[in-house]
C-alpha positions as CSV (number, residue, x, y, z in Angstrom):
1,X,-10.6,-15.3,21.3
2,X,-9.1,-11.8,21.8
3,X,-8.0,-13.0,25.3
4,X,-6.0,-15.8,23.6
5,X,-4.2,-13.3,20.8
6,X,-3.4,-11.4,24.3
7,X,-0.9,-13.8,25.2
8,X,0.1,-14.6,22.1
9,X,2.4,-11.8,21.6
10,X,4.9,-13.6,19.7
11,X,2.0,-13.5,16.6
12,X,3.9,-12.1,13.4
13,X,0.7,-12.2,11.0
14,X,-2.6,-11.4,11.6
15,X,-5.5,-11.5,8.9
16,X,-8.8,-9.4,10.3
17,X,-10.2,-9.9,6.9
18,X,-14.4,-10.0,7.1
19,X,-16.9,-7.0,6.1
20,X,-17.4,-7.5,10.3
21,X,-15.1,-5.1,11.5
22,X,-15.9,-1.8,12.3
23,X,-12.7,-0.5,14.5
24,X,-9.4,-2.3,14.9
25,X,-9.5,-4.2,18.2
26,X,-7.2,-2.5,21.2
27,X,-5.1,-5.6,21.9
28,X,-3.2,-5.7,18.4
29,X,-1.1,-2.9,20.1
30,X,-0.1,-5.3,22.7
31,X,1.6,-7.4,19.0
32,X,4.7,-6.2,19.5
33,X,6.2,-9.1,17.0
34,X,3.8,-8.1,14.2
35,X,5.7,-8.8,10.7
36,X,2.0,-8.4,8.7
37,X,-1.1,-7.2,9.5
38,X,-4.1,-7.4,6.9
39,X,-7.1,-5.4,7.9
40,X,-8.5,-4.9,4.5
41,X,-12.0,-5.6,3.4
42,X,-13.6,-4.4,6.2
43,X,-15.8,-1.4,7.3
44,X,-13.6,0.6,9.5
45,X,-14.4,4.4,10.5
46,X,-10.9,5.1,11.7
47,X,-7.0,2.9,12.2
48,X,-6.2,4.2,15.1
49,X,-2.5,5.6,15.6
50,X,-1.3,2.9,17.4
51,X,-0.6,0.5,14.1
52,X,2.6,3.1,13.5
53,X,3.7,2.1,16.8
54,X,4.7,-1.8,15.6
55,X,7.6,-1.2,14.0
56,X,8.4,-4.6,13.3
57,X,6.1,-4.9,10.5
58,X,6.9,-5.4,6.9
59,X,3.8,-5.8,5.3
60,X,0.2,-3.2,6.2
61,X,-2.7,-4.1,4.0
62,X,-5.8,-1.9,4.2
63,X,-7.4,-2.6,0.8
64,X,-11.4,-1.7,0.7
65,X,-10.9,0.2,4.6
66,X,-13.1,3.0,3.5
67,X,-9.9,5.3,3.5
68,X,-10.6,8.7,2.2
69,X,-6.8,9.3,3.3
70,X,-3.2,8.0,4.0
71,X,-3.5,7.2,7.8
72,X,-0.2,9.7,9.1
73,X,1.0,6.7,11.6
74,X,2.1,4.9,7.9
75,X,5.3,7.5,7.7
76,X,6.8,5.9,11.1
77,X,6.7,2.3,9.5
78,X,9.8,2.4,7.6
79,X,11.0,-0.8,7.9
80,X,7.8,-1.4,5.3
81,X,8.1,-3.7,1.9
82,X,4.6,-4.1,1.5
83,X,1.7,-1.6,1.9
84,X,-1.6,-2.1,0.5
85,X,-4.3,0.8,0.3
86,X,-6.1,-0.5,-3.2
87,X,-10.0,0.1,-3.0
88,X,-10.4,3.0,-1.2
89,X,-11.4,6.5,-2.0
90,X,-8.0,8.1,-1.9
91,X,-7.3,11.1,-3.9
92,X,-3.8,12.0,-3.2
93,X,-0.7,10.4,-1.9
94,X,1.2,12.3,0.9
95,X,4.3,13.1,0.6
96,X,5.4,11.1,3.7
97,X,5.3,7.8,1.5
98,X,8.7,8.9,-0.1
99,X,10.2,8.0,3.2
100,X,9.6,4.6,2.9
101,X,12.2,3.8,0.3
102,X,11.6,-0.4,1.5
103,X,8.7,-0.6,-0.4
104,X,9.1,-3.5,-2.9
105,X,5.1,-3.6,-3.7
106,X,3.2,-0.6,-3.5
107,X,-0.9,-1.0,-4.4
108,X,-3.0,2.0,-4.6
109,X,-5.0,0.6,-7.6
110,X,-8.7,1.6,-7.0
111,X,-8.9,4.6,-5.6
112,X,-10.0,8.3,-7.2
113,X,-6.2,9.4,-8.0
114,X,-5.7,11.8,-11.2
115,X,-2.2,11.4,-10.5
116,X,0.6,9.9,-8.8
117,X,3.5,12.6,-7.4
118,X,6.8,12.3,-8.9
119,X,8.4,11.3,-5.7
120,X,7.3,7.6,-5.9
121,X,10.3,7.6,-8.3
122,X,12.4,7.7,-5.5
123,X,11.3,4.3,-4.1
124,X,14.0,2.6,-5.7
125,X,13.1,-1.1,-4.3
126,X,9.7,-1.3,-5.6
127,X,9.5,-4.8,-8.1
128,X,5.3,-4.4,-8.0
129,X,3.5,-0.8,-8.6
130,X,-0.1,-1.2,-9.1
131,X,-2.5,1.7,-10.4
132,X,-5.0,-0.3,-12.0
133,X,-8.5,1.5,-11.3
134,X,-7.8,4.6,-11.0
135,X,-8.1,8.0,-13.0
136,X,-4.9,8.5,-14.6
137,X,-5.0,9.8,-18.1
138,X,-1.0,9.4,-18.7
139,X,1.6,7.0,-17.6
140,X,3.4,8.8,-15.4
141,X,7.2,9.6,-16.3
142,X,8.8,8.4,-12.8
143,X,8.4,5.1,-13.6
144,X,11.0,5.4,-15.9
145,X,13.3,5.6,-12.7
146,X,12.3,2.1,-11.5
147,X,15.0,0.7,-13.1
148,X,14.2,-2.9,-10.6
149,X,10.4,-2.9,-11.3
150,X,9.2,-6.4,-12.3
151,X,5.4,-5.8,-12.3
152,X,3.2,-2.5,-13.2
153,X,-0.5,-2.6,-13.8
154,X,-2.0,0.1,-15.1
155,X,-5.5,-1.2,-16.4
156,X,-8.7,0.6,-16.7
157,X,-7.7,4.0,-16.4
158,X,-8.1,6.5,-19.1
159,X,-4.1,6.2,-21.0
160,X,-4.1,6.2,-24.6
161,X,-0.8,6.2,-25.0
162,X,2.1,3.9,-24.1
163,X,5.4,6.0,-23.8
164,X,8.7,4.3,-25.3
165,X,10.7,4.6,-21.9
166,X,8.4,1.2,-20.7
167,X,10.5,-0.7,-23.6
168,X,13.4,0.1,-21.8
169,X,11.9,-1.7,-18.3
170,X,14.2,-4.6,-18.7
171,X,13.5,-6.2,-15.5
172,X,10.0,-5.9,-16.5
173,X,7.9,-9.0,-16.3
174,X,4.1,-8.2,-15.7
175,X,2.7,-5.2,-17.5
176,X,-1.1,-4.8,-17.7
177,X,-2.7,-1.8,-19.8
């Protein structure tokens, strides 16, 4: 099967989804075309560099990797709209994310954060921000900035209090507390 995705080059989505997978096979390097890659739900020791070589891709989805960390490749896909790192063990967000001001859907519900830096303010495009899961005792103030957001869950972490800025989401659609 791997010989077949060789030639297939032209592929712009690729699903690797199964608890099978323990690296990221060598020929996805070779996908040049790549729009979407999902290799969540696996058990991965490493994403190798490479991945922040195919530019062309929109959406990155590395839910339940076994990520203690932001792989670094992330800050060279820019042309991102979609990134998915939900489920993992993360607890920070580097400061390289702020450079990818496509992001319309950023997920990092899931993961051991405290808090979320300021900076994710900045990501003006983002309709979907998900923290569900996570360790936050406050919402944070930036989202008062995403003046576009359309969907925000923030379920299951340890708020008690709902600021009045979220009344004043009026693009907001899907709000979970």
């Amino acid at each position: 099967i791997f010989f077949l995705i060789l030639v297939l080059t032209t592929i712009s989505t690729l699903f690797l989804i199964s608890k099978l997978f323990s690296y990221v096979p060598g020929f996805i390097q070779n996908l040049t075309s790549l729009e979407s890659l999902d290799l969540g739900w696996n058990q991965l020791k490493e994403i190798p560099d490479f991945i922040g070589e195919l530019t062309k891709l929109t959406t990155l989805d590395l839910s339940s990797a076994q990520l203690e960390e932001v792989p670094n490749f992330i800050q060279h896909l820019t042309g991102l709209t979609s990134l998915r790192i939900s489920q993992n063990k993360l607890k920070e967000v580097p400061d390289f994310i702020r450079e990818l001001t496509q992001l319309t859907t950023l997920d990092l519900s899931s993961n051991k954060l405290e808090e979320i830096p300021d900076f994710i303010g900045e990501l003006t495009n983002l309709t979907s921000l998900r923290l569900s899961s996570s360790q936050l005792e406050k919402v944070p103030d930036f989202i008062k900035e995403l003046k576009g957001i359309t969907s925000l869950y923030l379920s299951k972490n340890q708020i008690k209090d709902i600021p009045d800025f979220i009344g004043l989401l009026s693009d907001l659609s899907d709000l979970s507390f």
